[in-house]
N, C-alpha and C positions, 0 to 999 in steps of 0.2 A: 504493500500500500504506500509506505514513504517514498520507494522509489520511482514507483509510477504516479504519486502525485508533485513530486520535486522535479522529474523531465518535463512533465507537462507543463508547470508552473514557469520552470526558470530554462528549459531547451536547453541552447550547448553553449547559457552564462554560465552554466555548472555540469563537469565532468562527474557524473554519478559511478560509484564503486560499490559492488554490495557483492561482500565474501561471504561464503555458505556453504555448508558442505549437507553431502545428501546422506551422512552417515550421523547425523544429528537429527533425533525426532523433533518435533513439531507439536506444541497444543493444538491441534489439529480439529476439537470437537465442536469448537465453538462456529452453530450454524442456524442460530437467531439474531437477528436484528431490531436498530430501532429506525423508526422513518429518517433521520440524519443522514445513513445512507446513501439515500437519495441524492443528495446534495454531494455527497464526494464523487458519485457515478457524473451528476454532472457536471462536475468541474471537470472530469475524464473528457468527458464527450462519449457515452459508454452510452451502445444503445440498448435500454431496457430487455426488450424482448431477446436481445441476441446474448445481453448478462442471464437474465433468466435461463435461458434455453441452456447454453454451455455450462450453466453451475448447477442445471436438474434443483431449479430452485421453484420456490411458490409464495404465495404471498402473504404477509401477515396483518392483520385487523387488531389484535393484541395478545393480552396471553390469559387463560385460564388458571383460575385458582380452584385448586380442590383441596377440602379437607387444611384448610388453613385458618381460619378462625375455631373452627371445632369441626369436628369428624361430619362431613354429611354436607358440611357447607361448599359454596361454589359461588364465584363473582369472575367476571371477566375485566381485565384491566384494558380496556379499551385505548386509542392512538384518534385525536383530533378531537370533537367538542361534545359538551352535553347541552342538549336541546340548544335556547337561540338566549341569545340575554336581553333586557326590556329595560331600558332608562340605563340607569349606570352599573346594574344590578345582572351578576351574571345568571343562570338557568337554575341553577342548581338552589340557590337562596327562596325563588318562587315554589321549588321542588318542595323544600323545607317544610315552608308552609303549608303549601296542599297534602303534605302526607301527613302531618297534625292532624288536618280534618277530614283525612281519609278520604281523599283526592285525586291520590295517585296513586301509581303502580311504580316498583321498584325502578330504582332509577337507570337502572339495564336497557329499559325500554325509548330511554330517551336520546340516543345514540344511535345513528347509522351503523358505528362501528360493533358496537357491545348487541347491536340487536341482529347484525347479519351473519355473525362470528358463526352463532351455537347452532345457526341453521347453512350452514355451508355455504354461505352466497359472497362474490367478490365481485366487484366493478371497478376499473380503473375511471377517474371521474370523468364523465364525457367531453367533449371541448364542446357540443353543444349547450351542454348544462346550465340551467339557467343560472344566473348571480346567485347568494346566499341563497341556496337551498341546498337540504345533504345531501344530493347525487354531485354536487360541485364541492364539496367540502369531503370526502373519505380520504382520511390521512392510513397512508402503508409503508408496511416495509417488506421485508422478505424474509426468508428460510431459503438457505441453499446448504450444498456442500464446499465448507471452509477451501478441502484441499485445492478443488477445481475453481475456486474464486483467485487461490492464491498461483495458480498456475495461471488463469488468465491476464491476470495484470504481471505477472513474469514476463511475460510473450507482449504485453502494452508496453512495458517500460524499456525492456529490451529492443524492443521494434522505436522507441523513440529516444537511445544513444545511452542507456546504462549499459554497463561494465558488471556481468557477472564473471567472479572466482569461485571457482571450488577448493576448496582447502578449512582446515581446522587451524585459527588461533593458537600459538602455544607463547606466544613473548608480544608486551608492550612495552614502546620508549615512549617514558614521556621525557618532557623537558626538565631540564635540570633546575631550570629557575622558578618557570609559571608553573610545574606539574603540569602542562598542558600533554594531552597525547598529540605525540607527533605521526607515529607509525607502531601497524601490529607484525610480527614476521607471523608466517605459517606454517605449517608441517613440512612443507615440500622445501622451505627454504626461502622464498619468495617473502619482499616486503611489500606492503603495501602504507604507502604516507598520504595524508592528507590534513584539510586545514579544520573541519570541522567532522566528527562522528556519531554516527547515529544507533545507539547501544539497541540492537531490535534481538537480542540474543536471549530473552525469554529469562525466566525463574530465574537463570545463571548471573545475571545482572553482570557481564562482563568486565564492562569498561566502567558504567555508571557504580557497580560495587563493587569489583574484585581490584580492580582498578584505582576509583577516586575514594573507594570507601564513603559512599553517600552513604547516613544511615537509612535506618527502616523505620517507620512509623505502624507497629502492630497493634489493629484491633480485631483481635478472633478474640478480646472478651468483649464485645459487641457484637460480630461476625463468626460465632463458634466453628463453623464448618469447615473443614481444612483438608480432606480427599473429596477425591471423583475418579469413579469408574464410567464410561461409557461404552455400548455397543448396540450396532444398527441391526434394523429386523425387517422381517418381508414385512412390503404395503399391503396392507389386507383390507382398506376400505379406501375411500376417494381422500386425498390430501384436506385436514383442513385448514381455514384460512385464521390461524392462528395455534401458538403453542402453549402448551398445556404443561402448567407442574403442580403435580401432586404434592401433597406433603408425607413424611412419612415419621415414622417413630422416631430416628437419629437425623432426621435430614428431609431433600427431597427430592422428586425423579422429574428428568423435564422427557417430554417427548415431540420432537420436532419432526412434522409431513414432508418430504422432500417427494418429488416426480417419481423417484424409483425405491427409496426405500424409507424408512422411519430412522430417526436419528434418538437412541435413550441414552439416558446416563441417570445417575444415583451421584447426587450430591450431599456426604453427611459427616458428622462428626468423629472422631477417631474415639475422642473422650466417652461417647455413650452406643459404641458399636462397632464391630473389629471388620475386617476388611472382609475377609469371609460370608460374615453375615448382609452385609453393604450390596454384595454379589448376588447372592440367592434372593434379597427383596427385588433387586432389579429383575433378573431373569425371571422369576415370577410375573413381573409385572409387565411384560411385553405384548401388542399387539401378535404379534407372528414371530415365526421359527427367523433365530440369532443368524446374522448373516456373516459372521465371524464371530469370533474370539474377542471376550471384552478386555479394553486396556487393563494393563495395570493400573492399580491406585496412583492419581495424578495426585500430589504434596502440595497443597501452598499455604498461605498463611495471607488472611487479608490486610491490608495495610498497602502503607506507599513509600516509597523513597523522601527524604527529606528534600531533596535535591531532583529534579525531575532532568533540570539544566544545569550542570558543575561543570563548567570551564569552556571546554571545546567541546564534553561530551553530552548531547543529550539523549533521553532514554526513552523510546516508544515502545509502548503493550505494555507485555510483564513484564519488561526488564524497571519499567517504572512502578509500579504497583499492581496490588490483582482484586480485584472487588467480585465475589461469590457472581456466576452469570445468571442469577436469579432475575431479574429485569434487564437481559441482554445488553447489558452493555460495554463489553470487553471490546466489541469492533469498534463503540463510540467511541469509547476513549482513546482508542489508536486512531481514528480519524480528526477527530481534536486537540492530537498531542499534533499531528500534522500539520493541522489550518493553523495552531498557533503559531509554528516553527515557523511557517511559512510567512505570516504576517509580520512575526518580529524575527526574521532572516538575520545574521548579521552580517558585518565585512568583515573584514582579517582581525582588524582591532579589538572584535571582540566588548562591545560595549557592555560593562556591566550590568547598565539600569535593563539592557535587554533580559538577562537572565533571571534576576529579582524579578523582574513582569512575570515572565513565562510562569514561572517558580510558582509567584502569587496566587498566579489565577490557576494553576493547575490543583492550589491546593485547594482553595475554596471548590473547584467542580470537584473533586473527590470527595470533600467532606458534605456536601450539598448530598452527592449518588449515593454514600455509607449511610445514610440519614434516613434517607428513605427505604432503603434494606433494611434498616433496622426496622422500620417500620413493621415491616410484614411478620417479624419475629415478638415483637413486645406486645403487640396489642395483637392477644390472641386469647381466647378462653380455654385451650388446653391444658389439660392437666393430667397426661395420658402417659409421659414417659419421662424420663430424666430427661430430654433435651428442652422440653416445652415445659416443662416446670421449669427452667432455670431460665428462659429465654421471658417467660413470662416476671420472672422476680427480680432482672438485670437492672441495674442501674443503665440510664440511657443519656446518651450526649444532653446537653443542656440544651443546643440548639434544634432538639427534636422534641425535648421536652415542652418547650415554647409551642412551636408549630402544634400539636395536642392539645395544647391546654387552649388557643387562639380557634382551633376548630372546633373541639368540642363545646366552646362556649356558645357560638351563632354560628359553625359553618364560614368561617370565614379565614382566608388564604390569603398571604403577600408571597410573590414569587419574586426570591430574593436574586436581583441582578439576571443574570443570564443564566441562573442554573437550569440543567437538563431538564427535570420534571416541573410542569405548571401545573396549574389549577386542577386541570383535568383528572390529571394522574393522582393527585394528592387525595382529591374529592374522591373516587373512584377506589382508594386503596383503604382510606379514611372508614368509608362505610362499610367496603366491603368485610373489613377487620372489625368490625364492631363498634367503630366509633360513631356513636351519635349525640349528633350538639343539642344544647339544652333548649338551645331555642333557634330564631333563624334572624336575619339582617332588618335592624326596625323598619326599614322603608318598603318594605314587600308589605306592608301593611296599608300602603296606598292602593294598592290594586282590590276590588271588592273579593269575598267571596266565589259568588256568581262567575265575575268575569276573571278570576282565578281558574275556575273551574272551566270553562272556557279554552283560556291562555295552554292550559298542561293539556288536556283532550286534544285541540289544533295541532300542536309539537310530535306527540305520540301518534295521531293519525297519519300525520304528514312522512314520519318516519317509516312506519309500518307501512305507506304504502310504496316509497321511496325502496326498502327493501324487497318487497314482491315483486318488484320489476327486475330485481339483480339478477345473472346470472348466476348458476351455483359456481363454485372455485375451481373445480374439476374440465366443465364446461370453458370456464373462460381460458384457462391455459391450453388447452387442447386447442382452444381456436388461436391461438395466439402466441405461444411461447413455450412449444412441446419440445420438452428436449427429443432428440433425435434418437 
């Protein structure tokens, strides 16, 4: 992804080198998305249909909660808006209200996206579509296969003047004065120098830890879960248009639709279930017969680098941090770690106030996406195993504690700066977990009764029928973006 968004961006002002050996695994599993994507495809110039098709990908509306507030429960975390908003006051506030007086129906039903997910239906938005209305407004992202995404844009970057080496890392010089790296040698002997590096070298954290020794900022006593297994299984029903994760006793299992097969994994705690047993919940739990052998236990430990930019080197994916992919967002972040690099680029000189920014704002979007992870784990009503008892009794960041106590009092949300998740997501995650505000925003009290009742019926009709006209998911790819 850096390399093919670095040629594109800067062409041949910058001689791109990206060393890599085919004898080093790959986090390979990661093959959900958030709609942000989008935005890096098209900064490519990557055409839709023909990403889709060669990455045997499909599309996503959001993701499915099961069994996460207590055993039996299910909400869908939906991607773009809930119903429409009326004066200054966004949907959800008027929602409030009409469910006081038994008004409304779950607030699932007020989304294009949360309402076409559970029944299989996807539409890309028309360019006919009229202005503000939800066949013009469905926000997606995707599900593909990581390997073949990361092959594709090998073959983009390369085809537009990056420098692949194959070879493994075994020596860094830096400088003697600045520490800066200057060059790494590799197995074969071969140096490679350059003026600035970009540590994409996973868990290993090469350059960024082995290297500058950037510390580590560890919250798995916030983020307990610290393995994963995965393994894909036959498709046994039609793709659908969103992923699904369960919860389970020590953890929980995502299951992502791809064109040709199903994508699982078991994500869960070391502390309240041994690797063995992590295996048999999974494999139990599959659609259709294992289409291989499931990885071994993948290790991490959530948290981030203190230092994301230290000197010359900066660190994209894991090598800067790892946040559980419970709300997919591990490809965000490496597309973010991107756009930033790219905007605060520097010259030779190296200007410090550049890397302080980078640094800044890297840390605040981390602690922003931990926050809301957290979310999914504290406000829960489980009391079924040691993991959800203790997840349930944790002490929780102050700036989550705030965000709860501001919505449970009237439903009400600041989305602080530019972080990842807005209103939607909050609102959406808020209820679905069991949070309900005590009351709702005083000025929805302008609106009568009556035409309350009105406002929320017009929204929900308008949707429901917005969605019967959708294609199913299955249908739409087939006609448009069948892998081959």
């Amino acid at each position: 992804m850096t390399a093919a968004a670095l040629t594109k961006s800067f062409g041949k002002l910058l001689q791109v080198t990206l060393v890599e050996s085919e004898e080093i695994g790959i986090i390979g599993v990661g093959e959900s998305t958030v709609p942000h994507l989008r935005d890096f495809n098209r900064l490519l110039e990557i055409d839709e249909a023909d990403f889709v098709r060669r990455t045997k990908g499909t599309f996503k509306l959001g993701i499915q909660f099961r069994d996460w507030r207590r055993l039996g429960d299910s909400y869908v975390h939906g991607f773009g808006t809930i119903g429409r908003s009326l004066g200054l006051l966004d949907f959800h506030q008027y929602w409030l209200k009409a469910r006081k007086l038994g008004l409304a129906k779950d607030i699932g039903h007020y989304s294009i996206n949360t309402l076409a997910a559970p029944q299989g239906r996807f539409l890309v938005p028309p360019s006919d579509a009229p202005p503000n209305t939800p066949l013009a407004d469905i926000v997606y992202a995707y599900q593909f296969d990581a390997g073949l995404y990361a092959r594709y844009l090998r073959d983009y970057a390369e085809g537009r003047g990056a420098r692949r080496i194959e070879g493994k890392i075994v020596e860094v010089k830096q400088n003697g004065e600045s520490g800066f790296v200057e060059s790494v040698r590799l197995e074969s002997g071969a140096t490679v120098a350059g003026d600035l590096f970009i540590d994409c070298s996973g868990f290993r954290a090469l350059l960024i830890g082995g290297t500058l020794r950037s510390g580590f900022q560890d919250w798995t006593h916030w983020l307990p879960l610290d393995r994963a297994i995965a393994v894909p299984c036959e498709k046994v029903e039609p793709p659908t248009p969103y992923t699904r994760v369960t919860a389970r006793e020590a953890g929980w299992q995502w299951r992502i639709p791809l064109q040709h097969r199903t994508g699982n994994g078991h994500v869960y705690s070391s502390r309240f279930v041994s690797d063995d047993e992590a295996m048999a919940v999974l494999l139990k739990n599959l659609d259709g017969k294992p289409l291989a052998d499931a990885t071994k236990p993948i290790r991490f430990a959530a948290g981030k680098r203190d230092k994301l930019w230290h000197k010359n080197v900066v660190a994209i994916g894991l090598a800067g941090g790892f946040l559980e992919p419970l709300e997919s967002t591990a490809i965000f972040l490496i597309q973010s770690g991107i756009f930033r690099l790219v905007q605060l680029f520097p010259r030779r000189d190296f200007d410090p106030t550049l890397e302080q920014t980078y640094n800044a704002q890297a840390q605040f979007e981390y602690e922003r996406i931990r926050d809301f992870l957290i979310l999914h784990y504290c406000a829960t009503e489980r009391e079924d195993s040691e993991l959800w008892r203790y997840c349930r009794s944790m002490k929780i960041p102050d700036s989550l504690r705030e965000y709860i106590r501001l919505f449970a009092d009237a439903g009400r949300f600041f989305r602080n700066g530019t972080e990842l998740f807005a209103v939607t997501s909050w609102v959406q995650v808020m209820l679905g977990q069991g949070i309900r505000p005590r009351s709702y925003h005083p000025a929805a009290d302008w609106v009568t009764d009556s035409d309350l009742r009105s406002f929320v019926e017009s929204v929900e009709k308008l949707i429901a029928r917005c969605v019967s006209i959708m294609p199913s998911h299955e249908d739409f790819i087939a006609r448009h973006c069948a892998a081959v």
